[in-house]
C-alpha positions in Angstrom: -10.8 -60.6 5.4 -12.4 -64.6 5.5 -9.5 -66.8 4.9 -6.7 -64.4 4.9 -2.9 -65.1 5.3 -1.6 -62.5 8.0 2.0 -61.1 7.8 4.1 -61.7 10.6 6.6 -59.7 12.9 10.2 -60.0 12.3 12.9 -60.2 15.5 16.1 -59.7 14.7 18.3 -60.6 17.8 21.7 -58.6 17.0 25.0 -59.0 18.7 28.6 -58.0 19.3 30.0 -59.7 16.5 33.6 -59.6 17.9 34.5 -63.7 18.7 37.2 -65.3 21.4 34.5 -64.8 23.7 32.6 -61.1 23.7 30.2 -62.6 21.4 29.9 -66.0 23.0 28.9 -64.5 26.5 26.4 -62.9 24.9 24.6 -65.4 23.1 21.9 -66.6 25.0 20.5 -63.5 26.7 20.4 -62.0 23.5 18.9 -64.5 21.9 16.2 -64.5 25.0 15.2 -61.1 24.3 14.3 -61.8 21.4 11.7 -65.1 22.4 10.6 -62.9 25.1 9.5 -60.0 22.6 7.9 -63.1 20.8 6.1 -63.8 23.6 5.0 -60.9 24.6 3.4 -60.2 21.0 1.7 -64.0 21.2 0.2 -63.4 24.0 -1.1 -59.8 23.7 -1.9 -59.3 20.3 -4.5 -60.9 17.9 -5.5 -60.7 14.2 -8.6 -59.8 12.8 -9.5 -63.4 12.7 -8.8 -63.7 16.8 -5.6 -65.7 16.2 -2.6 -64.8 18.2 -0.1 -62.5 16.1 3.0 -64.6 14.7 6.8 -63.8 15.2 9.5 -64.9 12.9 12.8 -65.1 14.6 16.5 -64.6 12.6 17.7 -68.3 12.7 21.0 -66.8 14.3 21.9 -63.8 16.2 22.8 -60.8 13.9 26.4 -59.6 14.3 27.4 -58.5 11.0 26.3 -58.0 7.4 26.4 -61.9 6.3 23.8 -62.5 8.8 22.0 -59.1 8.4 21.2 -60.9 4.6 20.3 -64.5 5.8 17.6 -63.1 8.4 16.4 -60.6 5.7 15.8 -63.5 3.5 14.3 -65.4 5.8 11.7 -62.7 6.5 11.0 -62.3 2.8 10.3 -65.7 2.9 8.0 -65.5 5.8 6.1 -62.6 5.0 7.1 -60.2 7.6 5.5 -56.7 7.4 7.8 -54.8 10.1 11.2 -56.0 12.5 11.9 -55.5 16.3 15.8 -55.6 16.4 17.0 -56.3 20.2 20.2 -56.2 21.4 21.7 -55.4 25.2 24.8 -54.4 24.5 27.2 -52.6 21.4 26.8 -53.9 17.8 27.9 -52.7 14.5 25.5 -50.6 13.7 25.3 -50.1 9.6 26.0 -53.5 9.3 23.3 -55.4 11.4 20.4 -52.9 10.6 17.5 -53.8 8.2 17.6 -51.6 5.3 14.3 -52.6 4.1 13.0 -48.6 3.7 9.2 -49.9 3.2 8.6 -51.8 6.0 8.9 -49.9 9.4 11.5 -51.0 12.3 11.9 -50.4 15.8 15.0 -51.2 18.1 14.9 -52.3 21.6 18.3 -51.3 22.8 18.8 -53.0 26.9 19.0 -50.3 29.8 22.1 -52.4 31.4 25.1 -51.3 33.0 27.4 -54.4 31.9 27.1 -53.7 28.1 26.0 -50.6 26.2 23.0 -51.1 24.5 22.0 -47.3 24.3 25.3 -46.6 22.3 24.4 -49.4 20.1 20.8 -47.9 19.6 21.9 -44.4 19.2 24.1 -45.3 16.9 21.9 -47.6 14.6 19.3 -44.9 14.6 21.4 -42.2 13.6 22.0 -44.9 10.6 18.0 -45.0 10.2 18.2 -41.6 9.7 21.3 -40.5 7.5 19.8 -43.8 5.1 16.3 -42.2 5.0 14.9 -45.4 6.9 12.9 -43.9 9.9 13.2 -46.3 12.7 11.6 -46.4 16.5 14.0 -46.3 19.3 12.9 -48.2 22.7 14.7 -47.7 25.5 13.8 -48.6 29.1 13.6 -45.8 31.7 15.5 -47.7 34.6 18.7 -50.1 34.5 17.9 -53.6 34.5 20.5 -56.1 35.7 22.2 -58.3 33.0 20.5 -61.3 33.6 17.5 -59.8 34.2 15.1 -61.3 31.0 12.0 -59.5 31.6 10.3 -56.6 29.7 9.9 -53.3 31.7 6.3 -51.9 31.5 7.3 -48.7 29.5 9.2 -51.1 26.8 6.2 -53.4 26.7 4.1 -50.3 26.1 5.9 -49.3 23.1 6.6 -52.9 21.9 2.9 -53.3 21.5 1.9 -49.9 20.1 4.9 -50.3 17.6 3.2 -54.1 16.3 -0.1 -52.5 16.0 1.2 -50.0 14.0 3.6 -52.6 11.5 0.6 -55.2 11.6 -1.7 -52.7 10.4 0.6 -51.4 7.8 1.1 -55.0 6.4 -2.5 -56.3 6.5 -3.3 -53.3 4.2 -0.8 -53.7 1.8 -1.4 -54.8 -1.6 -5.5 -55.1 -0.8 -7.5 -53.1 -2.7 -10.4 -50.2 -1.4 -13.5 -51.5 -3.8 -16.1 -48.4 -5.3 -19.5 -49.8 -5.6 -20.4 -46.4 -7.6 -18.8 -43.0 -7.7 -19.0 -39.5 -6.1 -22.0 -39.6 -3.8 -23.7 -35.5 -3.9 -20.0 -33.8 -4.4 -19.1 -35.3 -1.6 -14.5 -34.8 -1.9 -14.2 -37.9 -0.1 -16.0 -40.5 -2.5 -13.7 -38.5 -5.0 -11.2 -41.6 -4.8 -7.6 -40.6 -5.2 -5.2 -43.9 -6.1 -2.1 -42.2 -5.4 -2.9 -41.6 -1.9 -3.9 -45.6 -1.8 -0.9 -46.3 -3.5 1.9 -44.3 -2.1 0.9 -43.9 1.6 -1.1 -47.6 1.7 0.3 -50.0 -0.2 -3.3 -50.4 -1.9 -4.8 -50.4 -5.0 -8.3 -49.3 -5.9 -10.9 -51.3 -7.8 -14.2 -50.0 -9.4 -17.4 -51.4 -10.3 -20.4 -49.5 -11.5 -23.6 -49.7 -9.3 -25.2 -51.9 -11.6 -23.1 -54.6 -10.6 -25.9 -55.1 -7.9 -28.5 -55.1 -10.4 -26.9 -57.2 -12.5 -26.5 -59.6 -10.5 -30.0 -59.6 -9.2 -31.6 -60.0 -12.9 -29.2 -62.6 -14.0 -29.5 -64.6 -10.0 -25.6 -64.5 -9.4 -26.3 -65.2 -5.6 -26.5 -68.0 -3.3 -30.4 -68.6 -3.6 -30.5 -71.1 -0.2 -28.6 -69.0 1.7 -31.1 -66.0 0.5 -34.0 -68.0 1.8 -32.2 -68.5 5.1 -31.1 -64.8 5.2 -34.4 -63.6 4.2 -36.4 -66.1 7.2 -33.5 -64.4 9.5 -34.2 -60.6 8.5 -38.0 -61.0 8.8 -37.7 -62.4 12.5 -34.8 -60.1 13.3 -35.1 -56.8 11.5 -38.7 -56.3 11.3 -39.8 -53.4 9.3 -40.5 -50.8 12.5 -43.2 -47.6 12.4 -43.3 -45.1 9.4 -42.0 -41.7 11.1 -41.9 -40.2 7.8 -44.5 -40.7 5.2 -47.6 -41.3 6.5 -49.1 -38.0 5.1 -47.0 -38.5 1.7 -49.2 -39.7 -1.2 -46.3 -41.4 -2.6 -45.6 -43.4 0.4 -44.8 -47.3 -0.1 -47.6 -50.3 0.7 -46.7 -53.1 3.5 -45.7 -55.2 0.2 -43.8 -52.8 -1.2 -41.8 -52.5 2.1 -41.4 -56.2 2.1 -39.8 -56.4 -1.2 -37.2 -53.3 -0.9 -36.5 -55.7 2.1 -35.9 -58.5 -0.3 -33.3 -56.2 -2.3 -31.8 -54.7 1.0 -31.2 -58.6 1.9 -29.6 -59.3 -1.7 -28.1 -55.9 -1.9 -25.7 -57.1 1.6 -24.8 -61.1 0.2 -23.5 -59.3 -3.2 -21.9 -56.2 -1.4 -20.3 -59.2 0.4 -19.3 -61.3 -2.7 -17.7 -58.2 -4.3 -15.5 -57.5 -1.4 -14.3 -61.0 -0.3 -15.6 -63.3 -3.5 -17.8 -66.4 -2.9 -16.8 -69.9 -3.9 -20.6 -71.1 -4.4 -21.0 -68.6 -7.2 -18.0 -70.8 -9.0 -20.1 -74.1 -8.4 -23.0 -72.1 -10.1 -21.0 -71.3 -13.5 -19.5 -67.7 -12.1 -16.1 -68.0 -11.9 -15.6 -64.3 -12.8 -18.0 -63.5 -10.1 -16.7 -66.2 -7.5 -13.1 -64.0 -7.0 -14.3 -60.8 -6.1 -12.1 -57.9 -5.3 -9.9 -58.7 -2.8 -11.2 -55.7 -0.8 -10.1 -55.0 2.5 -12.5 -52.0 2.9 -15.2 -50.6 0.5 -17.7 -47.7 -0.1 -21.1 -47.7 -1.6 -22.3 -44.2 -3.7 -26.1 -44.4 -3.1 -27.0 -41.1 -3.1 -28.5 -40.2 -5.3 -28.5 -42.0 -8.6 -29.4 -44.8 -6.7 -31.3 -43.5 -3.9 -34.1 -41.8 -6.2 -34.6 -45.3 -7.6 -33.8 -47.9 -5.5 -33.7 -48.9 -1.9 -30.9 -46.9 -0.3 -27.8 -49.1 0.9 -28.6 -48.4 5.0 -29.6 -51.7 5.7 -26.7 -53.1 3.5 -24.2 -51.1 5.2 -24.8 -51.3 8.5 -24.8 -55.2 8.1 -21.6 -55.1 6.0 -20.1 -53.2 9.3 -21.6 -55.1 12.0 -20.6 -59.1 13.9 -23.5 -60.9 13.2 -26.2 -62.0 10.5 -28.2 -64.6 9.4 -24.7 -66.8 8.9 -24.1 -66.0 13.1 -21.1 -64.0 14.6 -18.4 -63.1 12.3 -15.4 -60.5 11.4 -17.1 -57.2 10.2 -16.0 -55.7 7.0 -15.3 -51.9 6.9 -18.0 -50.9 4.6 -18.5 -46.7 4.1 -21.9 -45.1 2.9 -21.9 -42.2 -0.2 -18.1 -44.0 -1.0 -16.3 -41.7 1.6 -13.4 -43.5 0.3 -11.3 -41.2 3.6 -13.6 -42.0 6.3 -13.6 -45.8 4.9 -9.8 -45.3 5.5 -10.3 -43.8 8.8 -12.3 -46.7 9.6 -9.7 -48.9 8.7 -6.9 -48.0 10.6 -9.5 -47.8 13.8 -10.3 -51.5 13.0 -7.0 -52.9 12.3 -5.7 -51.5 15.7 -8.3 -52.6 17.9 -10.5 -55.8 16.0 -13.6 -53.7 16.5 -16.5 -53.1 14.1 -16.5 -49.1 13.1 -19.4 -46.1 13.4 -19.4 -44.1 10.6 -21.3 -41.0 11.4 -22.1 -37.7 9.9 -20.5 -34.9 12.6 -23.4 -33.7 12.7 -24.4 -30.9 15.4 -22.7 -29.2 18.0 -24.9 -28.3 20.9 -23.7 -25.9 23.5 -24.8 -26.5 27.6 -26.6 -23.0 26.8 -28.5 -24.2 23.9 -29.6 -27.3 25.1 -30.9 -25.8 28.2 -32.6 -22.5 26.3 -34.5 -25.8 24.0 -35.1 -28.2 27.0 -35.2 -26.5 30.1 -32.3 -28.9 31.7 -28.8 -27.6 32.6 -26.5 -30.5 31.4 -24.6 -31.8 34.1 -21.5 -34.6 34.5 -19.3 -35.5 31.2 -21.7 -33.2 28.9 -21.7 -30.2 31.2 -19.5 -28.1 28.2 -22.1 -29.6 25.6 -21.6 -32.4 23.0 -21.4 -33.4 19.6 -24.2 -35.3 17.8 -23.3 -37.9 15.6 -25.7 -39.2 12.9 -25.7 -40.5 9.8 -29.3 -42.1 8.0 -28.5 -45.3 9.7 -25.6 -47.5 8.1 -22.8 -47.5 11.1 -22.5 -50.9 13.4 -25.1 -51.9 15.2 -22.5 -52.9 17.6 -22.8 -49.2 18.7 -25.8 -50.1 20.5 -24.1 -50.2 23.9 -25.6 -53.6 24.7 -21.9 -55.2 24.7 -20.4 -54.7 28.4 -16.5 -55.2 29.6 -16.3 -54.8 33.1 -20.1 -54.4 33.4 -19.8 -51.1 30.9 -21.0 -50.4 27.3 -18.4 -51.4 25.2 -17.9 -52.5 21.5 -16.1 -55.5 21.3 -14.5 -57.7 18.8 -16.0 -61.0 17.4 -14.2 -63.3 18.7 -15.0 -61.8 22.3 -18.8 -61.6 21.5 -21.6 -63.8 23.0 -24.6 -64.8 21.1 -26.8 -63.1 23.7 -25.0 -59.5 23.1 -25.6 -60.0 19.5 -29.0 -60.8 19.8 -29.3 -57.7 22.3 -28.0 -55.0 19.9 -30.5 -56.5 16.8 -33.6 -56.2 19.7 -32.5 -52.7 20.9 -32.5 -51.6 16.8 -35.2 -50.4 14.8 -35.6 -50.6 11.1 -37.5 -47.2 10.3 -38.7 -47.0 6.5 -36.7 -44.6 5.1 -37.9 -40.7 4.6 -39.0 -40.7 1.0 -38.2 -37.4 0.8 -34.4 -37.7 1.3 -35.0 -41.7 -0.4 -37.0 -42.2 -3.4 -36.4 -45.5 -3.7 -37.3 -46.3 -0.2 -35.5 -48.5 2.0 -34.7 -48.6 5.7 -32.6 -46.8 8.5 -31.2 -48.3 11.1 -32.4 -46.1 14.7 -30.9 -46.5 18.0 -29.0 -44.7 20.6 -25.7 -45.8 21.8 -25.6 -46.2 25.3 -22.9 -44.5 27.2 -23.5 -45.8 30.8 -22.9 -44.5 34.3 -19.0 -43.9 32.9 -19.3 -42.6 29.3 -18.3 -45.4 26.5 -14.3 -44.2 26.4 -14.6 -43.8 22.4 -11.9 -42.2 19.5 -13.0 -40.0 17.0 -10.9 -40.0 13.9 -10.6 -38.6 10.0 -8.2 -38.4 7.3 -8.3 -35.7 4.8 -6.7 -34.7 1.6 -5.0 -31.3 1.6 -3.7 -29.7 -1.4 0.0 -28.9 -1.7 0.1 -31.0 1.7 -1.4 -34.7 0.7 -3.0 -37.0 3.6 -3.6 -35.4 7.3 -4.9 -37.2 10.2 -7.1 -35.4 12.9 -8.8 -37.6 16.1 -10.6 -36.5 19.4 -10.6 -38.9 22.0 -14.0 -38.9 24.5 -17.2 -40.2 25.5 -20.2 -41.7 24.2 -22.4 -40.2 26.9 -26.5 -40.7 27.9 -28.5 -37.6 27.7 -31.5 -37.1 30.2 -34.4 -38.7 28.1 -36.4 -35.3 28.3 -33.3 -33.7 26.4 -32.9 -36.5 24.0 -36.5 -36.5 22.7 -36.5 -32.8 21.7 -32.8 -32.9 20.2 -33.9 -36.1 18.3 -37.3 -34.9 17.3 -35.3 -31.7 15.9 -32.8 -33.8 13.9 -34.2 -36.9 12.6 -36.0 -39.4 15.0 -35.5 -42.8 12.9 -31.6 -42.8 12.2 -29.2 -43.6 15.0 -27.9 -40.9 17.4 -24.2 -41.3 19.6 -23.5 -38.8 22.0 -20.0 -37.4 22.0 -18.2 -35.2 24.2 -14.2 -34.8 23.3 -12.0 -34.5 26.2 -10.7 -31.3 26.4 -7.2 -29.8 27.2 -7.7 -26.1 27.5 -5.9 -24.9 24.4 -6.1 -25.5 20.3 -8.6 -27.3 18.9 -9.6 -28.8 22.2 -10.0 -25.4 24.0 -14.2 -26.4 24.2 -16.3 -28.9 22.6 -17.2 -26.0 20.0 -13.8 -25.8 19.0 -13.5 -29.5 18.1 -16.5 -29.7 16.2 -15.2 -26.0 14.6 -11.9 -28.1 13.2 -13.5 -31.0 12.2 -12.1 -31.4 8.3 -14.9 -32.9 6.4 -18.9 -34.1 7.4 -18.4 -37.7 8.1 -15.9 -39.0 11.4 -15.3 -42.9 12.3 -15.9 -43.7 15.7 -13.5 -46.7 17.3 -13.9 -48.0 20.9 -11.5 -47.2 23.1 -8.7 -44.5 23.5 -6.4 -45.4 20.3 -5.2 -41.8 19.9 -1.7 -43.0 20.6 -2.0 -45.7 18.3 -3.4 -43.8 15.7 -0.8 -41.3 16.1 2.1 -44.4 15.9 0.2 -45.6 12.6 0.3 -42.9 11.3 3.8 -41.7 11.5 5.1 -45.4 9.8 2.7 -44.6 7.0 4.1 -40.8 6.6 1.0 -38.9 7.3 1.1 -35.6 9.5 -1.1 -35.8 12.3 -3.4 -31.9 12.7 -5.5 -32.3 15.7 -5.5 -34.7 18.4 -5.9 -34.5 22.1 -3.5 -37.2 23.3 -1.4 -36.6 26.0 3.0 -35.9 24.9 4.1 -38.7 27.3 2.0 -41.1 24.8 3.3 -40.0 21.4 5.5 -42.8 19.8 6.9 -41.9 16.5 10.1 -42.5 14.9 13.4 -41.2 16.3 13.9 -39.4 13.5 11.1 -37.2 14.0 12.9 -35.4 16.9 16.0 -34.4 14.5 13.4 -32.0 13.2 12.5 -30.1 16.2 11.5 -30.9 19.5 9.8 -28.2 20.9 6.6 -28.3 18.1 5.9 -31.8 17.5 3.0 -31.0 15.4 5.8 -28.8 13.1 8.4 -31.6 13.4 5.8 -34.5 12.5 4.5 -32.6 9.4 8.4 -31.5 9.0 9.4 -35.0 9.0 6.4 -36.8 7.2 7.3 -34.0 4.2 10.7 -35.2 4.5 10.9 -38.9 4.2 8.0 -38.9 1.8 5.2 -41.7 1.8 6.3 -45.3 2.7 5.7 -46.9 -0.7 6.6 -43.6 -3.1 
């Protein structure tokens, strides 16, 4: 996302538009809530890139149709991907609101005693709704005085979760999800479905055989001096670790053989790179095709096994494409998915674009009881895995961010670029291994990635998340918020040993609430929808849940407390007692955002 033009967030101040004074004394603290929502966004929120998120602000306030148009026109202009309407006191309601139906909205009605801003926001969401325009109601829990311009905590709260959730929406729209290859092993999610990208993301999906890559090794289409500096950096950085695998296999690889699949893995992540964002220097070299790439905002790489059984598999690739740092220094990751699970790639998205962080993309791999792991070890687990875990693994191409070597507050942590020192980077490549890959699973050789993400004294506070495709239903959304936790190293070493000891291991136990799918760690790991999960730092469950209603898309398992959901006002027309019924009720109703 190098170079990209973000969209903005639209405030639309709107206002009593009766004159001969009503609207007069209301100018100006109208017109302040709306810089103070500005401000507030500014100075909490930042794009991919680490700049502060932009506001637009109407040029006037709102108070009837004429002005409704000119602010609408103005936010055409700017690019605006979702509005904030304010307002502290009555308006007329059909004829300020934004009728835009595919960008979302939220309204901040004032909790004030002087003028009635909840009738105003009642009654411009009950327009939302009869119009088919879901919009987010915000309304402060305690009555603020009339020339009081500051933003409650609660309204600030939903402000912010509400501009995730439109910033998110808009940075995806009208990019494109690039296959390098096809379906990886019948795997449903590399089965790419375009409607689901068009309709629910605003995307469209590009293709390109995978040998694109080999093409443009044979014919050079790569920057050749920044290969020789990438290549100096890999051999210092990622040095080829011990053979765990094939040391008894008479087919196994020589030292110079390893060398030169590290050669291709090296290539393989400048032209995975090139696809996805384009690369002026391949213009200056007579590629102007080349040089444009696919304006990819997230991508997936088949593999297995029409690649795998021939070439060097795409770990090494990957797990650069999805980590800060290279031989070019620290930089915005891209969201890059292994076997073309074109739904966790998606997953992985929306984790990214809420929180700036590099993504884990791990196989859900093995559920081990406290029973078990005591009947195999000998230790009784104790502290946050004391109702067992899940093991999450893939052959080694998620983040090496994941390392645990980044700290906040002294903790394990995963943090965005922008926030990340040189010495952290450097920390997470020296705590990786790069173990030649098991020529059983990979012909073609290559290299896995192997650590184990630390979880400190605290547990890394980490979101599980996956969207699947269900018949007759379309998109869902399940996510388990938890802990990346430390295992005692005597447990470690047998579970390891028993599941594969060169790819990288997270530890992850779900917090539990005692009924549904988070009854018991078993449980969660028993309604998991597919094999593959993305795994985002921090507790976004409520942001992912906010996302996901703007974008339509029912929400089937999550463990985030009731007091946290923020969805559309609409939602609650359609039952209040099940909000799992209602959400899937209302995202039926409304239909995807762009259909």
């Amino acid at each position: 996302m190098t170079n990209m033009t973000f969209p903005k967030i639209g405030i639309r101040p709107t206002i009593d538009g009766r004159r001969r004074g009503i609207r007069e004394s209301l100018e100006d603290q109208t017109m302040k809530m709306a810089h103070s929502v500005a401000d507030l966004l500014a100075a909490t929120l930042k794009y991919p890139d680490g700049s502060p998120v932009q506001t637009v602000i109407s040029d006037t306030t709102i108070g009837g149709v004429k002005e409704a148009a000119m602010s609408k026109e103005k936010f055409d202009r700017a690019g605006v991907c979702g509005t904030i309407t304010v307002t502290p006191c009555w308006c007329y309601g059909s004829e300020t609101m934004d009728m835009s139906p595919d960008l979302p909205h939220a309204i901040w009605g004032f909790n004030g005693t002087e003028r009635p801003g909840a009738v105003y926001l009642a009654a411009v969401l009950a327009a939302h709704a009869q119009k088919g325009i879901p919009a987010f109601g915000i309304y402060g829990h305690d009555v603020q005085d009339a020339d009081d311009i500051s933003i409650p905590d609660d309204v600030k709260t939903k402000l912010i979760r509400f501009a995730k959730g439109a910033l998110a929406t808009g940075i995806m729209r009208n990019k494109s999800y690039l296959s390098i290859g096809n379906v990886a092993m019948g795997i449903a999610g590399s089965t790419v479905n375009p409607d689901f990208f068009q309709e629910y993301l605003g995307m469209r999906n590009e293709y390109v055989d995978m040998t694109e890559i080999v093409r443009r090794w044979d014919e050079g289409i790569y920057d050749k001096e920044e290969f020789e500096k990438a290549l100096a950096w890999a051999e210092k950085n990622t040095p080829i670790g011990p053979d765990l695998y094939n040391e008894d296999d008479p087919n196994k690889f020589t030292d110079e053989q390893k060398h030169e699949q590290l050669v291709a893995c090296v290539k393989m992540t400048m032209i995975a790179r090139d696809l996805m964002d384009g690369n002026p220097k391949l213009a200056d070299m007579g590629f102007k095709e080349e040089a444009e790439g696919h304006n990819a905002i997230a991508a997936g790489f088949q593999g297995q096994r029409q690649w795998t059984d021939h070439f060097p598999n795409g770990d090494y690739m990957e797990a650069f494409m999805n980590s800060q740092y290279d031989w070019n220094g620290i930089h915005q990751p891209h969201v890059f998915a292994t076997e073309n699970d074109s739904l966790n790639a998606t997953s992985m998205l929306f984790n990214y674009l809420l929180t700036n962080t590099p993504q884990i993309f791990a196989d859900v791999r093995t559920y081990w009881s406290p029973e078990a792991v005591e009947r195999v070890t000998g230790t009784k687990l104790e502290g946050l895995a004391k109702n067992g875990f899940l093991h999450l693994s893939n052959s080694g191409a998620q983040t090496l961010d994941a390392t645990g070597q980044e700290t906040i507050d002294s903790q394990p942590a995963i943090k965005p670029f922008y926030d990340l020192s040189e010495e952290e980077a450097q920390a997470n490549l020296d705590h990786t291994r790069w173990i030649p890959a098991n020529i059983g699973y990979f012909r073609g050789g290559g290299f896995s990635s192997n650590y184990v993400t630390r979880g400190g004294e605290k547990g890394m506070p980490v979101t599980m998340a996956r969207l699947n495709l269900v018949k007759g239903v379309g998109p869902e959304l399940q996510l388990a918020e938890g802990f990346a936790v430390d295992l005692p190293e005597n447990v470690f070493d047998i579970i390891n040993k028993r599941t594969d000891p060169g790819w990288p291991s997270t530890f992850f136990v779900p917090i539990l609430t005692g009924h549904g799918a988070f009854k018991s760690v078993y449980d969660v790991m028993d309604n998991w929808g597919a094999n593959h999960g993305a795994i985002s730092y921090g507790h976004i469950g409520a942001d992912l849940i906010t996302l996901a209603s703007i974008l339509r898309i029912p929400v089937n398992m999550h463990n985030v407390p009731e007091a946290d959901i923020f969805r559309p006002r609409a939602w609650s027309s359609l039952g209040t007692e099940n909000l799992e019924a209602a959400d899937f009720n209302a995202c039926k109703n409304f239909g995807p955002l762009y259909k």
